[in-house]
Each structure stands twice: as C-alpha cells, then as structure tokens.
ZAMARGU-4260 file (C-alpha; in steps of 0.2 Angstrom, whole numbers, plus 5000, padded with zeros to 4 digits):
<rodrens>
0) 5438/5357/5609 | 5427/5367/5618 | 5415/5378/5612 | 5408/5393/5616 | 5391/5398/5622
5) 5380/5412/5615 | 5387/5422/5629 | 5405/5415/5629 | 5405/5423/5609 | 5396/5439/5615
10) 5410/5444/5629 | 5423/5441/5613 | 5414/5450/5603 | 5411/5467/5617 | 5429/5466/5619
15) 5432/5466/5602 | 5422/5482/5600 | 5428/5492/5618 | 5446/5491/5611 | 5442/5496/5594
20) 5434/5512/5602 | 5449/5514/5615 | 5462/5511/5602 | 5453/5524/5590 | 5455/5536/5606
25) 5473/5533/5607 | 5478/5535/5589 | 5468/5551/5589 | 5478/5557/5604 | 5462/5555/5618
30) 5472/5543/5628 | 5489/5545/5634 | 5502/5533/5633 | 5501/5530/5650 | 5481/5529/5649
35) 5481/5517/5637 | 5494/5503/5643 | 5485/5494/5654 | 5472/5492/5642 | 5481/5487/5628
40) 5490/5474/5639 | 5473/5466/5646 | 5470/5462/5628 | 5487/5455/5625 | 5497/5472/5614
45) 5515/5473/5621 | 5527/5488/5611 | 5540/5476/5611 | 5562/5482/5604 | 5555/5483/5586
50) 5535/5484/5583 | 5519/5479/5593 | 5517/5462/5597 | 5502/5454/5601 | 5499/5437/5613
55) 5484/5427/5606 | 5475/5416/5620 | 5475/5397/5616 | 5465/5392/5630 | 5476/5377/5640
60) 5482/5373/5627 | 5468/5365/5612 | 5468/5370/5595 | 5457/5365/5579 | 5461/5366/5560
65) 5448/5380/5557 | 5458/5390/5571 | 5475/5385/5564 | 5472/5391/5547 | 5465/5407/5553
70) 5479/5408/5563 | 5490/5407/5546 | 5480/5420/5538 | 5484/5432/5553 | 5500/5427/5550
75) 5502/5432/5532 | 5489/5446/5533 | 5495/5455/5549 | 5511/5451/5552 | 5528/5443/5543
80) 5519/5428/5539 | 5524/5419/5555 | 5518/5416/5574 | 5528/5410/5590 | 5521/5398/5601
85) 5525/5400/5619 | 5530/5391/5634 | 5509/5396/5641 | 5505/5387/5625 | 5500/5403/5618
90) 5503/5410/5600 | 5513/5429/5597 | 5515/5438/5582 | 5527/5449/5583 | 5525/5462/5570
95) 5509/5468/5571 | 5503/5487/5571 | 5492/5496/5582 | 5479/5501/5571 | 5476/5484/5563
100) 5474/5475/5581 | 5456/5480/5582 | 5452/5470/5563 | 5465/5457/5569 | 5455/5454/5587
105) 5439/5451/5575 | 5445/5438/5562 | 5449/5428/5578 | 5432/5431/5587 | 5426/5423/5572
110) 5435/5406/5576 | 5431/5409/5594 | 5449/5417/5601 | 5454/5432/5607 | 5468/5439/5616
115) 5461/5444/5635 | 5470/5443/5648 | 5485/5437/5640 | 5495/5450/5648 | 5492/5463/5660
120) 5491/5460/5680 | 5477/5450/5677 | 5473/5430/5678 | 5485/5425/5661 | 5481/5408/5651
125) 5475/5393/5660 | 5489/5378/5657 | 5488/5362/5658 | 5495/5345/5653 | 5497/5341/5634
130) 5489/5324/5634 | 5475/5326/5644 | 5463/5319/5644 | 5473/5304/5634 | 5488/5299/5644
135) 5486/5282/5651 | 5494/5287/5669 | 5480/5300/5670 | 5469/5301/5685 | 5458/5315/5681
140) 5455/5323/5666 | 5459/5340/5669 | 5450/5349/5653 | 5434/5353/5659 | 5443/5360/5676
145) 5453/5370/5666 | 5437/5377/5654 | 5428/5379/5671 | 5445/5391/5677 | 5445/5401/5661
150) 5425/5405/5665 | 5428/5410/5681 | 5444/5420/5678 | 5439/5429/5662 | 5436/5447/5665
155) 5432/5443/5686 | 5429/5460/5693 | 5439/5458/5706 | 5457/5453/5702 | 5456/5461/5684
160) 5472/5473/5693 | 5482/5461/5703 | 5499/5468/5711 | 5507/5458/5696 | 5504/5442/5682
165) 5496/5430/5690 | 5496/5410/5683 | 5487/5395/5687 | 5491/5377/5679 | 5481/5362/5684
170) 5485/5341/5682 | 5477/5327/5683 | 5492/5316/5682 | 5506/5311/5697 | 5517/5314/5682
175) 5513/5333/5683 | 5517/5337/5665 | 5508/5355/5668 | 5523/5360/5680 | 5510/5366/5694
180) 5524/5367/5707 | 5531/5381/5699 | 5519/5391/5698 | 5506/5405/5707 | 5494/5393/5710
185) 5497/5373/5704 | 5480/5361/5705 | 5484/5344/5705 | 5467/5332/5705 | 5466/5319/5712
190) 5454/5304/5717 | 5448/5301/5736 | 5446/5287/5745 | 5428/5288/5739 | 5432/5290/5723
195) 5430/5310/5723 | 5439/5322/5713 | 5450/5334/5727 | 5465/5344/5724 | 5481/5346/5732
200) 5483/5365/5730 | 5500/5372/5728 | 5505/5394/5730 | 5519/5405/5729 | 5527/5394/5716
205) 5536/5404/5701 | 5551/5408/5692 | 5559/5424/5686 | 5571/5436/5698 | 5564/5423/5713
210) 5564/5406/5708 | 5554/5395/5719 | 5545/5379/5720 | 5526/5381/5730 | 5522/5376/5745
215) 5507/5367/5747 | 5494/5374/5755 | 5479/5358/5754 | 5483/5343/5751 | 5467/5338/5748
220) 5455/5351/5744 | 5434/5345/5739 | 5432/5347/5722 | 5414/5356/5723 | 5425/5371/5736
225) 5437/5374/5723 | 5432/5393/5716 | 5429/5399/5733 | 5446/5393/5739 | 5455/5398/5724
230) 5445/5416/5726 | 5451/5416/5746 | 5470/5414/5740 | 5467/5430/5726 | 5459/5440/5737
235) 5471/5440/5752 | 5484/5441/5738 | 5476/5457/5732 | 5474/5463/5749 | 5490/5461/5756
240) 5504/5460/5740 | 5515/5473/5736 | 5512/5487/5724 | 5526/5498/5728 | 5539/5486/5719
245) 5536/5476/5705 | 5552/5463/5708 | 5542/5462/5724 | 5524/5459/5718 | 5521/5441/5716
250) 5511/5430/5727 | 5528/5419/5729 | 5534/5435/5739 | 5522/5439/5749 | 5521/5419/5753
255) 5540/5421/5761 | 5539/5436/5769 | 5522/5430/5779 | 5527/5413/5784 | 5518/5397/5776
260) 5509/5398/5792 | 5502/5414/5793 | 5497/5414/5773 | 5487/5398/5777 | 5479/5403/5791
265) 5473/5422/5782 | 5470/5411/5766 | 5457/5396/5779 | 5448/5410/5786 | 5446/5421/5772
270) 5439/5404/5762 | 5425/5402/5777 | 5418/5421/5770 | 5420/5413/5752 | 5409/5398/5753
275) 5396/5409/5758 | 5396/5420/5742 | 5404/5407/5730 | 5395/5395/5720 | 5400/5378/5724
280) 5405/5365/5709 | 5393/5354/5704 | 5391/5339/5694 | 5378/5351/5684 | 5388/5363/5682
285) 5404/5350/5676 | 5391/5341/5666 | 5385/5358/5654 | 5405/5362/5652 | 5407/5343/5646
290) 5392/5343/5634 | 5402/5360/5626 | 5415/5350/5622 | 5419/5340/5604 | 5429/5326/5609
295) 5438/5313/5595 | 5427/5302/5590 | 5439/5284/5593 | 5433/5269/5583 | 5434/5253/5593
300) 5451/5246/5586 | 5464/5234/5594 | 5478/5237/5602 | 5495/5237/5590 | 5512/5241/5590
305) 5522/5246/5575 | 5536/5237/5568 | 5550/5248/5566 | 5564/5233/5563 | 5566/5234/5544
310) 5560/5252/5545 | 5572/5269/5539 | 5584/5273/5555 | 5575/5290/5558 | 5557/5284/5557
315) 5560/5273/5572 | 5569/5288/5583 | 5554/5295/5580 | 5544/5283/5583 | 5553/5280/5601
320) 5554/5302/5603 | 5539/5309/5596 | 5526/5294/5598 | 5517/5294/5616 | 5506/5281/5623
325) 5486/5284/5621 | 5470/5279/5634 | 5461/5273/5619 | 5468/5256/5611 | 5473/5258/5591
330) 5478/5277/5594 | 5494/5287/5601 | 5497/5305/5602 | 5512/5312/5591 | 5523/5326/5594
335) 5527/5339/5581 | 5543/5347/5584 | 5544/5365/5582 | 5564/5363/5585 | 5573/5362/5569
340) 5587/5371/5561 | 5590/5388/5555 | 5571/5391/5564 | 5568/5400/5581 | 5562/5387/5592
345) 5541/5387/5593 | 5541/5397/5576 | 5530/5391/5562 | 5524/5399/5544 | 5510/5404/5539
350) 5511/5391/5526 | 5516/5376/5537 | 5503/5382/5550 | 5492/5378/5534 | 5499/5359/5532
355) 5499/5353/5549 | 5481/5358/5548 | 5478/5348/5533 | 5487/5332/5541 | 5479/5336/5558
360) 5462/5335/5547 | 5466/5320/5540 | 5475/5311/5555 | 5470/5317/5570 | 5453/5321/5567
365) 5455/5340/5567 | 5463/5342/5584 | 5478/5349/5590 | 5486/5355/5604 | 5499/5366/5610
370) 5513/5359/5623 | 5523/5371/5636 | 5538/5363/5627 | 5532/5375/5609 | 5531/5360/5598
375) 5512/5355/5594 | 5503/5338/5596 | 5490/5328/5585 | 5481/5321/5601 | 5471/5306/5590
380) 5482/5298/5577 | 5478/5279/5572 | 5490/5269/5576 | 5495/5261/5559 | 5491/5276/5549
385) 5509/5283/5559 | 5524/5276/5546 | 5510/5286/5532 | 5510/5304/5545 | 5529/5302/5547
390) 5536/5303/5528 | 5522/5317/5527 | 5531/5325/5542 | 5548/5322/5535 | 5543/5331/5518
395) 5538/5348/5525 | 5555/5347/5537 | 5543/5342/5553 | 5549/5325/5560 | 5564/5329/5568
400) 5566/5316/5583 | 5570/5327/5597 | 5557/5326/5608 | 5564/5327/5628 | 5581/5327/5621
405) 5595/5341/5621 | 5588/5345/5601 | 5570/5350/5611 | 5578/5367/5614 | 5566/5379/5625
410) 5569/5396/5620 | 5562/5414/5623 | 5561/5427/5610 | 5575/5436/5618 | 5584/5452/5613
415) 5579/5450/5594 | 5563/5458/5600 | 5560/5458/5619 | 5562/5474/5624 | 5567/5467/5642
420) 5580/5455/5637 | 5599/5457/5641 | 5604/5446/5628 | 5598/5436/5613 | 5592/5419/5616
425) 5588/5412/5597 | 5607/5412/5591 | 5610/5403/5604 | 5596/5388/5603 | 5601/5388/5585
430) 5620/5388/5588 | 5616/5372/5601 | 5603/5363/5588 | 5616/5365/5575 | 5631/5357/5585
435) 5619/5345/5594 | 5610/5341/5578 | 5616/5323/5577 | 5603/5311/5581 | 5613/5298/5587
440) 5624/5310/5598 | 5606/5315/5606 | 5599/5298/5608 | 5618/5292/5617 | 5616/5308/5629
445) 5598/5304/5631 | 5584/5311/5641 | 5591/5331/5645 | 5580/5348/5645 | 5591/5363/5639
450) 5580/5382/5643 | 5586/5399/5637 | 5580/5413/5645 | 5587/5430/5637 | 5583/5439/5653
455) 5579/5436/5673 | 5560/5435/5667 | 5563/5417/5664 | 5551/5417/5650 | 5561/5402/5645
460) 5561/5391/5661 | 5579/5392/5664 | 5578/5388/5678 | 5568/5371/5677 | 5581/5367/5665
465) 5591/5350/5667 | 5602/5363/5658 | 5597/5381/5661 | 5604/5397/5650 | 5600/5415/5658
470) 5606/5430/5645 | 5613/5445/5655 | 5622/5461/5651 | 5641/5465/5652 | 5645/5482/5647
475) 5631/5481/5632 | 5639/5463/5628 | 5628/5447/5631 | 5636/5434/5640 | 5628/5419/5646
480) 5625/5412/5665 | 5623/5393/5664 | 5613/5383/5678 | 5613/5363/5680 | 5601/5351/5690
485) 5583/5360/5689 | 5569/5349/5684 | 5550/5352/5683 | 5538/5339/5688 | 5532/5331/5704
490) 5550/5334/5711 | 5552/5352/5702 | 5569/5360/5710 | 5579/5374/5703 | 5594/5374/5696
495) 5613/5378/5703 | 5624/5390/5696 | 5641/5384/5690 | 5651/5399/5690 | 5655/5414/5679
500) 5646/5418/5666 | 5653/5414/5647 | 5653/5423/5629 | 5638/5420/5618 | 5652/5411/5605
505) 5656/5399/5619 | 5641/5392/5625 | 5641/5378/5612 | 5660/5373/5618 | 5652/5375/5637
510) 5637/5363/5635 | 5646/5353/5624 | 5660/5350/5641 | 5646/5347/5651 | 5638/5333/5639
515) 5655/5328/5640 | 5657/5325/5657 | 5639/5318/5660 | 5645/5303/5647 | 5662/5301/5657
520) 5653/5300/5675 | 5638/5289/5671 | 5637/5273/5677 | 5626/5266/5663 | 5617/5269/5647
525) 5600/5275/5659 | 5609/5285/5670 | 5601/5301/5666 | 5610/5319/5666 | 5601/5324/5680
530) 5605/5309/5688 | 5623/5313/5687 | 5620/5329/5693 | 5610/5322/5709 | 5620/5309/5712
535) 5637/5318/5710 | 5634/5337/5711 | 5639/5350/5701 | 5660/5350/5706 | 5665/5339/5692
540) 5654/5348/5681 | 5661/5366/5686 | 5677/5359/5687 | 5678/5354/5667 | 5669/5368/5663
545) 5680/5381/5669 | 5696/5371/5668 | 5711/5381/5659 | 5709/5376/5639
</rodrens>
C-alpha cells in the first residue's frame, strides 16, 4: 500500500479545496452548466438517469482496512449505504448530491483518496494485475510501475484535455491478467537478456463502438525511457486525434486511419524530442517510490496444502475457485466474490464493507485489493488459517465459489442508472446468476467469462467475453445482442456476433442453449468453451440458438 508523500496529501488536499470553490460557484449560478462539466468530470461527478454519481480513484487497484471503512461510512453517510466497484477497479456511489461532494472529496483525503481524473478526457485510473506483486508466474512486479504512472499522470499539464478517455494498464506477468492488449496504451514488463526491466508497449487497443486489440509498437522498450516514450505517444495523440467526433476520438482511431507505420514513425521521432526534456527512470527514483510502500510483512513458514477430503462439498469448490497460488510459501491469495444473488454484481454494503475490513484485518494483514473482475482479494492469507476465513465468508453470504466460472458475472450498472445505456444490464446478470446458480452445473461447464454491457460503451467488456451481452434499444424495448469467442489475456480477440438480437426474458434460455451445446460438442471434461468455439466456430452454436423452439 503505498503512501503518500507531504506533497502527494497537499495536491489532494488543493483539489479538495478548488472544487469546493467551483462547486459553490455552480450552485450559486457563476458557472454555467456547460462551464462546470468538465470540471466536475476531472474530479470524477457524472449526472447520471437518476442522481449524481461519483467515481472514487482506487489507484491500481490496492486498498486498506482504514480506506474500506471510510469507504462504508461514505457509503451510509452520502449515499444509499452502498458502493459499486468497477471493471478499473474503482469504487462509485451512485446517489450522491452535488453539494455534499466537496465534504465527501475531504473525508477521503483523510485516508489518502480522492477522485482525480477518474473521468474527464484525462489519464483515467492506472490498472494493473490483482496479484501482483504475489503471483508465482510473475516476472516483474508491476506496483511501483504503476505508482510511478499515477505520479506522472496526475494532474500533467499537458494532456489534462485529451481528444477523449485515455487508459493505460501495465503487467508484469506473460499471463497478462491486466488485459493491456485491450487498451489505449498496455505495458507488459519484462526481463532482458541482462537481466533489465524493458517493456513491450502496446497502442490503439480498446473496446466500446470500435473494438480492437493493440498493435505493438516496442517490443522491447528500456525501462529508464519509459516516461518520455509514453509522453511521445500522448503528445502526437493530442496533436493529431480528432475533436470533431467523439465516436472518432480514441487513440485506437487515429492508430487505423494512419497506418501502424506512420503512427510509429511520428511516435520514434517525436520520442527523440522527449529524452531530451523527460527525466529518465532511475533506480533512485524506483527505490524512493518502494521505500513509500507498506508491503505484508510474511513470517518464514512452510509450504502446505489443505486437505479438503473430508471437508463440506462447498469449502473445497472454493478452495479450488477462489484460492490462488502465492510467491511466498505458507500463504495464498483469496478471492472474495462480489457475485451473488439478488445483488448487482460488484455491489457491496456499507455494512459488509465493514466486515471484510475486519477479516482483511485479521487474515490478511489489512490489505486488500480490488480485481477488474469487481470481486475484491485478501492478498496475504495464511495458508492454514483458510478453512477458519472460509465459514466466516460463508456467514456474511461472501464465499460463493464462482470465481472464472459462468456465476463471476461481469456486469455494468446499465439503464438502472446510466444515463447512456440502452438497456438494463443487472436483471439480466441476476436472472443468469439465478438460473446458473448451481455449483455443480458451473464447475461441469467449467472455465467461461460471461460480460454485460448495457450500451456500445462496453463498460462491461462484452466484448472480451467467452460470452459477451451488449444491451440495445428496439423501439424503447431492451433487447439483447449476444457475442461468443472473445477473450482477454496474451491472446486477447474479440468476440463474434451470432445473429439477432433476443428479449431481455430470453437471455437465460439463449445462454443456457449455448451451455448446452458447449457440453454436446466437447471432446472432454478440459475442453474449454472457448475451446469449442475455436475449435468448431460459431455455426453450431448459432445454429441451436436460433433453431425453431
């Protein structure tokens, strides 16, 4: 968990007190409506279908208990006593009002958050992967990257207006758990032949009304030129992407109508003006970053495994689900599922904010993290203390063993109070979690990503989905466009349409045809969905979804 410098806390705090002063001027009628957008957005406020909402930063993802339970208190104090965590491991609450945000922006100053940048055409929220720094396949530990990112994009002068949104995730795994293919900019580390830290660097990657998977640019960039290279990309993306058409604004756009040619070469030259004016990376520099960060403290135990044998039936699923291999011997990571019934996906109470922070204390050392997939993690969990976290899980409704399978639902908040959607997205994860809610069903299926998006923003990754759902309008209906074969990762692709879109009461009977077919086609218990899908098309699965009842 990083923390912050005496300046880090001052730039919080000035922003705190710039939008109290703009937002006064707004409500006393100083500041149009049009005046005061874009400043609202660069601190996160939307006006979304029903009230304000606001997007709280959580910095690639790391969390502590103190921040957690301030998060709660937000949440009962300024809002319905809930928040939504996202798919850029950021937190919303979606009922909050205007002339609270100032006093809501300072109680989180106090626990070192804030909401910059968290909308806006700006730099948005730095991702990353969930276990880093822990996973065992990791090459480099992408967290002080990341913190060294947030610095450097925090209020830069120079692409604080962007033609639009502009994200950045970096990984330091060849299992790309970050998703950096599908992305503005993705950052995969990596070590030389030396032993260096370089980065393939990825652009014009993204999702939304043009899904496409980035082209690399380096494959192999020095570590110490990574500023002024990602500063030479911004500023010929500033200089030459559009602002006459927002559908035509992203970085991915400008990419395609260039040529991956010409877009490298403008970025390689503009780069040789950057090294001159950039600071390079140094070990220094990494080292101060570091020495901000409170790490777990791990206690020198030996490796061990659990014996689930004469254990209850749902304590090893989630054992085998939620559980995840750890760098340090004795400990292992846990997922807690924010997918459960009757719940919108990634929503927790102020209450059960309040609990987890209490087992996070007491399990995991006070640290959390927030995953792309909105479920949290407990990154430091003894090994043998796990059969005493799960019944504790179990009693607050939180161990539900769905982790990478069809029950994980990814979901946006959709037309219940996006103002941009075209059709609702939480019935529809909740309809799927409730007919899927089987265990033993979702363990036969086995690995499958399902992603509801409730409009062409994509909010939900629908497109990245082994299952993807896109909500769209039919004469002030919502009906329900449904994709097969995406995948994120190292060999991100984007989904296929199947056909027509379908009713919102018959998307359960359509993904349960699908799941269907998947279980007739496979060729053994480890053939995967997507397997099928690559190895067999989508025919047989179009074909038994629109086939006459």
């Amino acid at each position: 968990m990083y923390r912050y410098t005496d300046i880090d806390q001052r730039l919080v705090d000035e922003r705190v007190a710039q939008f109290r002063e703009q937002t006064a001027r707004y409500l006393a009628g100083r500041l149009s409506e049009d005046e005061f957008r874009p400043l609202r957005l660069q601190n996160g406020l939307y006006v979304q279908k029903h009230a304000p909402m606001l997007r709280v930063a959580i910095p690639y993802g790391l969390l502590d208990t103190r921040q957690l339970r301030t998060l709660a208190r937000i949440a009962r104090e300024y809002d319905r006593g809930a928040g939504h965590f996202t798919t850029r491991q950021n937190i919303q609450f979606n009922w909050v009002e205007i002339d609270r945000v100032p006093d809501l922006l300072a109680e989180l100053a106090q626990v070192q958050m804030h909401a910059i940048q968290t909308s806006g055409n700006c730099i948005r929220n730095i991702t990353t992967d969930h276990l880093a720094g822990i996973a065992p396949d990791e090459v480099v530990d992408p967290l002080v990257w990341a913190e060294l990112l947030r610095q450097w994009s925090t209020l830069h002068p120079e692409f604080a207006w962007l033609p639009r949104k502009f994200k950045i995730a970096i990984s330091g795994s060849p299992a790309d758990r970050a998703a950096t293919l599908v992305h503005d900019i993705g950052l995969a580390a990596r070590r030389d032949d030396d032993g260096g830290v370089v980065f393939r660097v990825v652009v014009g990657g993204g999702l939304g009304r043009t899904p496409i998977v980035g082209s690399v640019i380096r494959e192999a960039l020095p570590a110490a030129d990574l500023l002024a290279y990602l500063e030479a990309i911004l500023r010929i993306y500033n200089r030459f992407g559009r602002r006459d058409n927002k559908y035509k604004a992203r970085i991915k756009i400008l990419l395609r109508e260039l040529g991956l040619d010409t877009f490298t070469a403008l970025v390689e030259a503009e780069f040789q003006r950057c090294l001159a004016t950039t600071p390079q990376v140094t070990a220094e520099w990494l080292g101060a970053i570091a020495a901000r960060f409170e790490w777990p403290e791990y206690r020198g135990l030996a490796d061990e495994s659990i014996d689930a044998t004469d254990a209850p039936a749902a304590f090893a699923q989630w054992l085998r689900r939620n559980v995840h291999a750890h760098r340090v011997p004795g400990y292992r990571a846990v997922t807690i599922s924010l997918k459960r019934r009757g719940v919108a996906p990634g929503d927790l109470s102020a209450s059960e904010m309040e609990a987890v922070a209490e087992l996070a204390d007491r399990y995991s050392q006070g640290h959390l993290r927030v995953t792309h997939e909105q479920n949290l993690l407990l990154p430091a969990v003894v090994t043998a203390t796990l059969p005493a976290l799960w019944r504790e899980l179990a009693a607050l409704g939180l161990a539900q063993a769905n982790v990478g399978l069809i029950g994980n639902v990814i979901c946006c908040p959709g037309g219940d109070f996006c103002s941009l959607a075209n059709a609702v997205s939480i019935p529809v994860a909740q309809a799927i979690i409730e007919r899927f809610e089987s265990l033993d069903f979702q363990f036969d299926v086995g690995e499958l990503d399902l992603n509801i998006s409730g409009c062409i923003n994509a909010c939900g990754h629908h497109h990245v989905g082994h299952i993807g759902i896109l909500g769209v309008d039919k004469q002030g209906e919502g009906y329900y466009q449904i994709t097969i074969g995406g995948r994120q990762g190292p060999e991100a692709r984007i989904g296929r349409i199947l056909g027509p879109s379908v009713a919102e009461a018959e998307v359960p009977d359509a993904i349960e045809a699908l799941l269907r077919t998947y279980l007739e086609l496979r060729e053994h218990e480890d053939e995967r969905f997507i397997d099928v899908v690559e190895r067999l098309g989508i025919t047989p699965f179009k074909e038994r979804l629109y086939a006459p009842a």
